[in-house]
mmJSON file of the N, C-alpha and C atoms, coordinates in Angstrom:
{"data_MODEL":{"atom_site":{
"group_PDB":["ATOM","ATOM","ATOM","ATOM","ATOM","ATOM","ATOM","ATOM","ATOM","ATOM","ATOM","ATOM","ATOM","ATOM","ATOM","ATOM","ATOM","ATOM","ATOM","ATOM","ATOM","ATOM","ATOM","ATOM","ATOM","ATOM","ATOM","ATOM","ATOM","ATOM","ATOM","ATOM","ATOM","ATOM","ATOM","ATOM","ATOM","ATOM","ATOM","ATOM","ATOM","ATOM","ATOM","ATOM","ATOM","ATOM","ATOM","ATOM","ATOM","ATOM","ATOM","ATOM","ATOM","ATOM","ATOM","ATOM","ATOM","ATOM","ATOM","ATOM","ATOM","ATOM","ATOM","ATOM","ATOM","ATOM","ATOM","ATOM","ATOM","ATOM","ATOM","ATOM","ATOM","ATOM","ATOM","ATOM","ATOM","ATOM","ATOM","ATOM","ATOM","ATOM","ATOM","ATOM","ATOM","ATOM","ATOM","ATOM","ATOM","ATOM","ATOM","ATOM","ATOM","ATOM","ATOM","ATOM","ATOM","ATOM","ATOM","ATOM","ATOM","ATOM","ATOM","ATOM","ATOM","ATOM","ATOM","ATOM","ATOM","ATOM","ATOM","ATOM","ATOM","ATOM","ATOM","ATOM","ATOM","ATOM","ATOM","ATOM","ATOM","ATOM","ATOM","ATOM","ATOM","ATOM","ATOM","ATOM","ATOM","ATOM","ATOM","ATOM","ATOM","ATOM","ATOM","ATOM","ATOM","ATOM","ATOM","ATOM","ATOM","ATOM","ATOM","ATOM","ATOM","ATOM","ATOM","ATOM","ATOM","ATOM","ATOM","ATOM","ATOM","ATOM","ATOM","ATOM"],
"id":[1,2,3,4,5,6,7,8,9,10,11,12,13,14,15,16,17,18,19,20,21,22,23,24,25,26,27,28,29,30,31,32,33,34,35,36,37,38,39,40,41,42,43,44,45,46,47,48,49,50,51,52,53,54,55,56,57,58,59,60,61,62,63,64,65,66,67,68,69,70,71,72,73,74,75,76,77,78,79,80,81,82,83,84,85,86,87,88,89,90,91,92,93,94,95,96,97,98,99,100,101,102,103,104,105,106,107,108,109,110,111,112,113,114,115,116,117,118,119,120,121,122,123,124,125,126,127,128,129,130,131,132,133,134,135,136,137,138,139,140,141,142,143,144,145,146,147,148,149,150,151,152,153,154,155,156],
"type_symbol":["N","C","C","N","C","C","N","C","C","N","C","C","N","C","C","N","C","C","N","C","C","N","C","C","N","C","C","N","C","C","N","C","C","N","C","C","N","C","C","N","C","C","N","C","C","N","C","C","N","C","C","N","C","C","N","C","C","N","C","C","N","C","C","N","C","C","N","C","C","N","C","C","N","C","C","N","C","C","N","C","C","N","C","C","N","C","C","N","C","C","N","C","C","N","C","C","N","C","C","N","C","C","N","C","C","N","C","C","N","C","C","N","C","C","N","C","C","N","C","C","N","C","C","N","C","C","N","C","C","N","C","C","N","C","C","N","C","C","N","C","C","N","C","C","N","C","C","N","C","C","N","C","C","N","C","C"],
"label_atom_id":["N","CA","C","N","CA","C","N","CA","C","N","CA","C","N","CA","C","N","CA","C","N","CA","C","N","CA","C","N","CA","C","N","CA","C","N","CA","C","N","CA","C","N","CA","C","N","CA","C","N","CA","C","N","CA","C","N","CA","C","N","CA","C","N","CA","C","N","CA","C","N","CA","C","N","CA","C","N","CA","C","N","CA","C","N","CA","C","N","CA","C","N","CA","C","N","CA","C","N","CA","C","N","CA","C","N","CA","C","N","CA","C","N","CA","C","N","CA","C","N","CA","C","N","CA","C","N","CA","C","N","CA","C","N","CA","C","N","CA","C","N","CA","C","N","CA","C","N","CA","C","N","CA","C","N","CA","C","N","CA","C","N","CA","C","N","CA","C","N","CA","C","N","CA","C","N","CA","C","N","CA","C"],
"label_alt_id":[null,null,null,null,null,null,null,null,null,null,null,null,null,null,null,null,null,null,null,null,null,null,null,null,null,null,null,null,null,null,null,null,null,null,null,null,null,null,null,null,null,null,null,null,null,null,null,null,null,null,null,null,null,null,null,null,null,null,null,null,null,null,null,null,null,null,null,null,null,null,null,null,null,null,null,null,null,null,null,null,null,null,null,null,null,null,null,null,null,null,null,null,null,null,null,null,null,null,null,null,null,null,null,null,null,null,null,null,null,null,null,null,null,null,null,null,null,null,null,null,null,null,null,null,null,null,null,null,null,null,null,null,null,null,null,null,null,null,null,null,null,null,null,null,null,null,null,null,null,null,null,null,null,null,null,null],
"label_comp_id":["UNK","UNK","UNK","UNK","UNK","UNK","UNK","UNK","UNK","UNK","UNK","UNK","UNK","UNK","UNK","UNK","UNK","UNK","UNK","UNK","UNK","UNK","UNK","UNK","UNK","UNK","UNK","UNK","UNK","UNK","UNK","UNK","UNK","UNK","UNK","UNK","UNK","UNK","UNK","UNK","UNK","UNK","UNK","UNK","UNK","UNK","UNK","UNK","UNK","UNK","UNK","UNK","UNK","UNK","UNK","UNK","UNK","UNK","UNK","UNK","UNK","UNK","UNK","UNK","UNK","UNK","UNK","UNK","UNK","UNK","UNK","UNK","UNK","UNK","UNK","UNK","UNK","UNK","UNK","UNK","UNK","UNK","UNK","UNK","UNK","UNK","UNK","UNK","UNK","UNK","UNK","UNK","UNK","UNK","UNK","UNK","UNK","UNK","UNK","UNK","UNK","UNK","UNK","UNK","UNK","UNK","UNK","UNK","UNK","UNK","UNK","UNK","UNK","UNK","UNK","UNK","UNK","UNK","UNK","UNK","UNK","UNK","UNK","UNK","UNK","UNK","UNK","UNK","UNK","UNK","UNK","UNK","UNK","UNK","UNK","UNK","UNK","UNK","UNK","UNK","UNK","UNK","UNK","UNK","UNK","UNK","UNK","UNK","UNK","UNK","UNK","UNK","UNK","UNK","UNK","UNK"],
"label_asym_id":["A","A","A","A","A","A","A","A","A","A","A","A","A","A","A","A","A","A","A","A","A","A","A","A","A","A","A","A","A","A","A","A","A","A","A","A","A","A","A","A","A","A","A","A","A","A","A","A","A","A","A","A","A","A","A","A","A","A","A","A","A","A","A","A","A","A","A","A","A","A","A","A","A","A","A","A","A","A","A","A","A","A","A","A","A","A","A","A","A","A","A","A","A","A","A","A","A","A","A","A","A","A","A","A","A","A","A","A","A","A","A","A","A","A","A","A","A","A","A","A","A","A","A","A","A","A","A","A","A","A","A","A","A","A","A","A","A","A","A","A","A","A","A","A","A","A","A","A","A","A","A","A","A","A","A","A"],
"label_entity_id":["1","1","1","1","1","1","1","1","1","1","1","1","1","1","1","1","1","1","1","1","1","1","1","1","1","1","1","1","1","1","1","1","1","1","1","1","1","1","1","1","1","1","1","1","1","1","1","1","1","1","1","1","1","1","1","1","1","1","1","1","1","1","1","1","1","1","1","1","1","1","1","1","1","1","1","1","1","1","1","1","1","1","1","1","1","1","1","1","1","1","1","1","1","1","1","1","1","1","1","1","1","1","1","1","1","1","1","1","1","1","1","1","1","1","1","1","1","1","1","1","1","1","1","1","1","1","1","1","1","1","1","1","1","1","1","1","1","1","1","1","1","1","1","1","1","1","1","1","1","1","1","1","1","1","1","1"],
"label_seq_id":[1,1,1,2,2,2,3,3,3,4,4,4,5,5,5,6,6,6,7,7,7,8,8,8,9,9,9,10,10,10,11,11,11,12,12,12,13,13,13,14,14,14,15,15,15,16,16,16,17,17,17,18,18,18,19,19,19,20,20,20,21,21,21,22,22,22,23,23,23,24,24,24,25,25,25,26,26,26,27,27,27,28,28,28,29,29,29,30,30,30,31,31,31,32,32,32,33,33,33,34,34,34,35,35,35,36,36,36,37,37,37,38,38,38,39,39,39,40,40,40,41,41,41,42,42,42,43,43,43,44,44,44,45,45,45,46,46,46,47,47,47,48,48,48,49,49,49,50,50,50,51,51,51,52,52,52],
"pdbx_PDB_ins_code":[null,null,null,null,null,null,null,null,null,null,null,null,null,null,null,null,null,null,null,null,null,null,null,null,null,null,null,null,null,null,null,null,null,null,null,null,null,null,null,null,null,null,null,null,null,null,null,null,null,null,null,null,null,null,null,null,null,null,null,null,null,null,null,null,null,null,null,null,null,null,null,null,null,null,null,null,null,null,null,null,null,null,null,null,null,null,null,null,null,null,null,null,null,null,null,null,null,null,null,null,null,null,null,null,null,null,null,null,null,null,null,null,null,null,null,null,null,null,null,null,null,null,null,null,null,null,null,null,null,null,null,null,null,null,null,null,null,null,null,null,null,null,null,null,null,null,null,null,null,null,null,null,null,null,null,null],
"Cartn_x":[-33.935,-35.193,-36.295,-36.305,-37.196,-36.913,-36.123,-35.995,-36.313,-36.682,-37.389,-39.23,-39.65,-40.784,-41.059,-40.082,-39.801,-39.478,-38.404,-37.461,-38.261,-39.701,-39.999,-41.515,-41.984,-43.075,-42.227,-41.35,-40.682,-40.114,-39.568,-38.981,-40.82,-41.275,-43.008,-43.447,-43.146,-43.664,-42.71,-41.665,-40.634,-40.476,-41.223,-40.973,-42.815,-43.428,-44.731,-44.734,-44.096,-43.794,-42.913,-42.088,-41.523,-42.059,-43.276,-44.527,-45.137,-45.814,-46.242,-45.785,-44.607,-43.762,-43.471,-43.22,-43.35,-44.483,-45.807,-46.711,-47.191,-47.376,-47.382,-46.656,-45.258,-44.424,-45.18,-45.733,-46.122,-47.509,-48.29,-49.749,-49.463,-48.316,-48.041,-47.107,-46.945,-46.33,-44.518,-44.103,-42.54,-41.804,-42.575,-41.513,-42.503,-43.078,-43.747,-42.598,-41.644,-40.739,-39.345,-38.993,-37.818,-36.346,-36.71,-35.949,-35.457,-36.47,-36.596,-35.264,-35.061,-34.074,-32.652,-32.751,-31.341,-31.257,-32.371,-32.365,-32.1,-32.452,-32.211,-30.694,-29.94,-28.928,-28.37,-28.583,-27.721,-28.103,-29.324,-30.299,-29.067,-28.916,-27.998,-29.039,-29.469,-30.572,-30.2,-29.023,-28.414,-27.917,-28.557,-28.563,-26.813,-27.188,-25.715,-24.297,-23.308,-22.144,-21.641,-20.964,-21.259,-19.513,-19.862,-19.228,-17.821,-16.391,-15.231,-15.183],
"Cartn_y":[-13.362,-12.933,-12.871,-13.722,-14.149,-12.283,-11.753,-10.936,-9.57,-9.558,-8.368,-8.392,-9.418,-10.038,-8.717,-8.434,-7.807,-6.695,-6.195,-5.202,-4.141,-4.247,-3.538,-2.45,-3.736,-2.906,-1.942,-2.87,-1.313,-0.544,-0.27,1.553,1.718,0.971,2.089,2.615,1.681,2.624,3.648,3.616,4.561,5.67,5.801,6.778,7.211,6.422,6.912,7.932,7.676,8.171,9.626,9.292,10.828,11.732,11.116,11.943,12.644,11.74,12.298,13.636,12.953,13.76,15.124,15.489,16.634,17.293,16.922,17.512,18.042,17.169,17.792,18.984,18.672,19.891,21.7,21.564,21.939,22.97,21.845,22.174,22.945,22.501,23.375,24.969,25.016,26.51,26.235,25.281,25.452,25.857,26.089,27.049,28.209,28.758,30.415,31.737,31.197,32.061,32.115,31.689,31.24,32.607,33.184,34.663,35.083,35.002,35.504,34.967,33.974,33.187,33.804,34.878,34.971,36.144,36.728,38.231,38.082,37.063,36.981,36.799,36.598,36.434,37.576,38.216,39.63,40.202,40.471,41.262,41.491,42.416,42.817,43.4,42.269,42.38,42.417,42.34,42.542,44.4,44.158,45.58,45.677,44.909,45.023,44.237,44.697,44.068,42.534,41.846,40.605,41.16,40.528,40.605,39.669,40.109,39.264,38.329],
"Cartn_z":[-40.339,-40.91,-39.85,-39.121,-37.814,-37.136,-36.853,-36.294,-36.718,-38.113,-38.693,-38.081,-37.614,-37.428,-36.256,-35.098,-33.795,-33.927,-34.912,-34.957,-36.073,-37.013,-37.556,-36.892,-36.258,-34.97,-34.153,-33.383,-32.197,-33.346,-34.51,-34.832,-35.414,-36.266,-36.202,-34.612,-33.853,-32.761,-32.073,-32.341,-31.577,-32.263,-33.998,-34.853,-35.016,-34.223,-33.721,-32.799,-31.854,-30.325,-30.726,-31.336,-31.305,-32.657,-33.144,-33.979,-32.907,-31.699,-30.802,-30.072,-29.99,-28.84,-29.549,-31.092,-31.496,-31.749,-31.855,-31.992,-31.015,-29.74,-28.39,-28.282,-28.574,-28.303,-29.466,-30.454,-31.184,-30.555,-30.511,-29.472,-28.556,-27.511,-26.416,-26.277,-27.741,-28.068,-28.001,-27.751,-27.738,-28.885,-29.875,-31.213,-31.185,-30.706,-30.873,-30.811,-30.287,-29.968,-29.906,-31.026,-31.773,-30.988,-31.457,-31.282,-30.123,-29.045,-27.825,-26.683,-26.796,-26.106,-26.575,-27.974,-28.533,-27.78,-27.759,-27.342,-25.851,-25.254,-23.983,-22.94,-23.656,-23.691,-24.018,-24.986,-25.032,-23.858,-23.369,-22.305,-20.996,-20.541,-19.249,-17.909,-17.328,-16.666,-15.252,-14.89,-13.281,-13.0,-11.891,-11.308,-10.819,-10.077,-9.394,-9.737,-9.711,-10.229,-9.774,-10.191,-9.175,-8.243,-7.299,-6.054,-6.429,-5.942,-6.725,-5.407],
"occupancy":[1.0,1.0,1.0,1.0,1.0,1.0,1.0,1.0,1.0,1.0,1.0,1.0,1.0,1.0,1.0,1.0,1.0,1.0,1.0,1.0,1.0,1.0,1.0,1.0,1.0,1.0,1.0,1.0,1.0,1.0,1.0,1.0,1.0,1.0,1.0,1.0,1.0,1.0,1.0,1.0,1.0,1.0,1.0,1.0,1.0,1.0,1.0,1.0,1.0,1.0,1.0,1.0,1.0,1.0,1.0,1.0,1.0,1.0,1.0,1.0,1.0,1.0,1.0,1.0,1.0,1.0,1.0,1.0,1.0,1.0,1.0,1.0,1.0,1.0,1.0,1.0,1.0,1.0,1.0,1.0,1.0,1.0,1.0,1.0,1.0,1.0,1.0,1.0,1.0,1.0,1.0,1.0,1.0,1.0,1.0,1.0,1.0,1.0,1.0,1.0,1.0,1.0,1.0,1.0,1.0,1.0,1.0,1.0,1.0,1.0,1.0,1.0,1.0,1.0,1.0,1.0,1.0,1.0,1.0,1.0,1.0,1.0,1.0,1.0,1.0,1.0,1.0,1.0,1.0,1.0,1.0,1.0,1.0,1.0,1.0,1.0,1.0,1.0,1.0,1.0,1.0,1.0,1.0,1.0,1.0,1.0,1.0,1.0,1.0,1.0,1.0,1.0,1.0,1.0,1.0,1.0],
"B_iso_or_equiv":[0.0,0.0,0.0,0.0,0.0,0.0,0.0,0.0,0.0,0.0,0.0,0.0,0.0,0.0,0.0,0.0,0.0,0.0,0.0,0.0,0.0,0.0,0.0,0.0,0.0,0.0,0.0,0.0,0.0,0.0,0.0,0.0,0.0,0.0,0.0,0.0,0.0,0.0,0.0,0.0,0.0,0.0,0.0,0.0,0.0,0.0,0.0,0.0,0.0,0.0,0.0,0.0,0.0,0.0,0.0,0.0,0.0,0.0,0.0,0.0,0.0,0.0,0.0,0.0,0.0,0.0,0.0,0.0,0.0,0.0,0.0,0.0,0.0,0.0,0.0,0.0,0.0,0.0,0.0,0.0,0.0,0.0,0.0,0.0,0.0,0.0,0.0,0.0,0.0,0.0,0.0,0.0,0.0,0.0,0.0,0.0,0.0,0.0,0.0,0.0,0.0,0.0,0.0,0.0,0.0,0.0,0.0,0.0,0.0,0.0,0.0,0.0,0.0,0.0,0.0,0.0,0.0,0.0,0.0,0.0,0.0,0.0,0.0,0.0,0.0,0.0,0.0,0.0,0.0,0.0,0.0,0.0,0.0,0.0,0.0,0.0,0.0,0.0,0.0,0.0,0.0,0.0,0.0,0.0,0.0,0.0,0.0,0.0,0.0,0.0,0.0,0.0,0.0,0.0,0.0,0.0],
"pdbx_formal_charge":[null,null,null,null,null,null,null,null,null,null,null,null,null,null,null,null,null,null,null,null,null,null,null,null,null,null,null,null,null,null,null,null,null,null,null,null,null,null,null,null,null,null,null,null,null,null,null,null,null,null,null,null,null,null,null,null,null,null,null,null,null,null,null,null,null,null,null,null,null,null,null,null,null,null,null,null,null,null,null,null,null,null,null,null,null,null,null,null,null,null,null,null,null,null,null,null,null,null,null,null,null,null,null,null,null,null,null,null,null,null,null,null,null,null,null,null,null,null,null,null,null,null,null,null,null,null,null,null,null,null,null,null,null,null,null,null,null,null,null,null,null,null,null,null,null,null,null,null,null,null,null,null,null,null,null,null],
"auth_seq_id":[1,1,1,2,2,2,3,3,3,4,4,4,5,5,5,6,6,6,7,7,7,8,8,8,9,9,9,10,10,10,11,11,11,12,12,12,13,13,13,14,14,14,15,15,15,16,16,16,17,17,17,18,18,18,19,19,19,20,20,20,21,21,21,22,22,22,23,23,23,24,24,24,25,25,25,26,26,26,27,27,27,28,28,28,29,29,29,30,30,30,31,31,31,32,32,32,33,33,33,34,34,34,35,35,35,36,36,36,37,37,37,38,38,38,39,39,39,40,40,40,41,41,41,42,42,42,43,43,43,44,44,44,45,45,45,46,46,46,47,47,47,48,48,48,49,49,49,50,50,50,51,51,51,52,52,52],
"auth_comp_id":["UNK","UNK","UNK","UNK","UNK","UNK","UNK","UNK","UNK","UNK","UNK","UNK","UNK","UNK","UNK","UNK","UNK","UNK","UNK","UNK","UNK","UNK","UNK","UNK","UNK","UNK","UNK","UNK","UNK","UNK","UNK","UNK","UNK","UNK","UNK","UNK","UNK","UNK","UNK","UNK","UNK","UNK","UNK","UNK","UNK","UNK","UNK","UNK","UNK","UNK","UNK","UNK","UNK","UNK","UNK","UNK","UNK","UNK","UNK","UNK","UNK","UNK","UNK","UNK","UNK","UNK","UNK","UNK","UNK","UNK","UNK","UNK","UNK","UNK","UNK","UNK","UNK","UNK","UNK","UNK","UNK","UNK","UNK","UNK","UNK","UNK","UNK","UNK","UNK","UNK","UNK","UNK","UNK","UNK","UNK","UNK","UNK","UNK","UNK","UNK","UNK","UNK","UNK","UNK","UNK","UNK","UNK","UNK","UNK","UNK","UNK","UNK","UNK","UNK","UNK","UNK","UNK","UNK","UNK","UNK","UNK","UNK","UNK","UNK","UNK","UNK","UNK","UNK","UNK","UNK","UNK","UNK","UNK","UNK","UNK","UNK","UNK","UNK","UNK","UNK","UNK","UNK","UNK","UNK","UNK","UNK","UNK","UNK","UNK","UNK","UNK","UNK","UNK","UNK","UNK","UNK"],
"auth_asym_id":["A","A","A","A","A","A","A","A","A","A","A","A","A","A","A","A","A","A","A","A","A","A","A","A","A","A","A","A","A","A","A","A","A","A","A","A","A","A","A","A","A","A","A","A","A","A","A","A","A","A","A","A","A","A","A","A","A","A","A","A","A","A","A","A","A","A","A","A","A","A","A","A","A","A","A","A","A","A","A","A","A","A","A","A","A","A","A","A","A","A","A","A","A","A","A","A","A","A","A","A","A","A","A","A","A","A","A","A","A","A","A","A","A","A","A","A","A","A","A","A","A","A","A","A","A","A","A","A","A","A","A","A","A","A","A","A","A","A","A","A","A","A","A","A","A","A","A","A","A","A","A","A","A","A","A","A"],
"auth_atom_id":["N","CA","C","N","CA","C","N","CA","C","N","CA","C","N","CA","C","N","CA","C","N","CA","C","N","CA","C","N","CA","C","N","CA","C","N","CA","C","N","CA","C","N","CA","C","N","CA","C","N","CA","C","N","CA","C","N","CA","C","N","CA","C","N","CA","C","N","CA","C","N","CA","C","N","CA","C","N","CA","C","N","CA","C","N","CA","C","N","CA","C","N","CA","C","N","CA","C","N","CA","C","N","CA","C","N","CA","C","N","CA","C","N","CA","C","N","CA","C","N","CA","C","N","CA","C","N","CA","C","N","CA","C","N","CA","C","N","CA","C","N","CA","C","N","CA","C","N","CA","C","N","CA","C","N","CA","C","N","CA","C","N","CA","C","N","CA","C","N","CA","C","N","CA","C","N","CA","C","N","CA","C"],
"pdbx_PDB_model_num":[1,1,1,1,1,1,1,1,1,1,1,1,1,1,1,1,1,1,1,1,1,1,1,1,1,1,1,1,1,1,1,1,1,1,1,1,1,1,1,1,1,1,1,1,1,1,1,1,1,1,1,1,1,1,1,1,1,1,1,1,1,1,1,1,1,1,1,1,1,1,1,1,1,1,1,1,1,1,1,1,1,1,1,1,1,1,1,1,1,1,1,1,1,1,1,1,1,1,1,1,1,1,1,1,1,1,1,1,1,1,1,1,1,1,1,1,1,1,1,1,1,1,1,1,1,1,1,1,1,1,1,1,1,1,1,1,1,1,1,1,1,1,1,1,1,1,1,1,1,1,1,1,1,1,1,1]
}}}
């Protein structure tokens, strides 16, 4: 029981922290462009053939 005393502060703060850590991510635009990364991958963007 003594150990819930310890063990319930660190996950509020570790489930604080990755509140943080997604909103930041949020603020800074990292889902604006969901799509783009799929399309990027199809994209055939080399000129030249690769060399065997």
């Amino acid at each position: 029981m003594n150990m819930l005393i310890y063990l319930i502060p660190i996950a509020l703060f570790m489930g604080g922290m990755g509140l943080a850590a997604f909103l930041w991510s949020l603020k800074n635009g990292q889902y604006d462009d969901l799509q783009g990364a799929a399309w990027r991958i199809l994209a055939d963007d080399e000129t030249d053939p690769p060399k065997p």
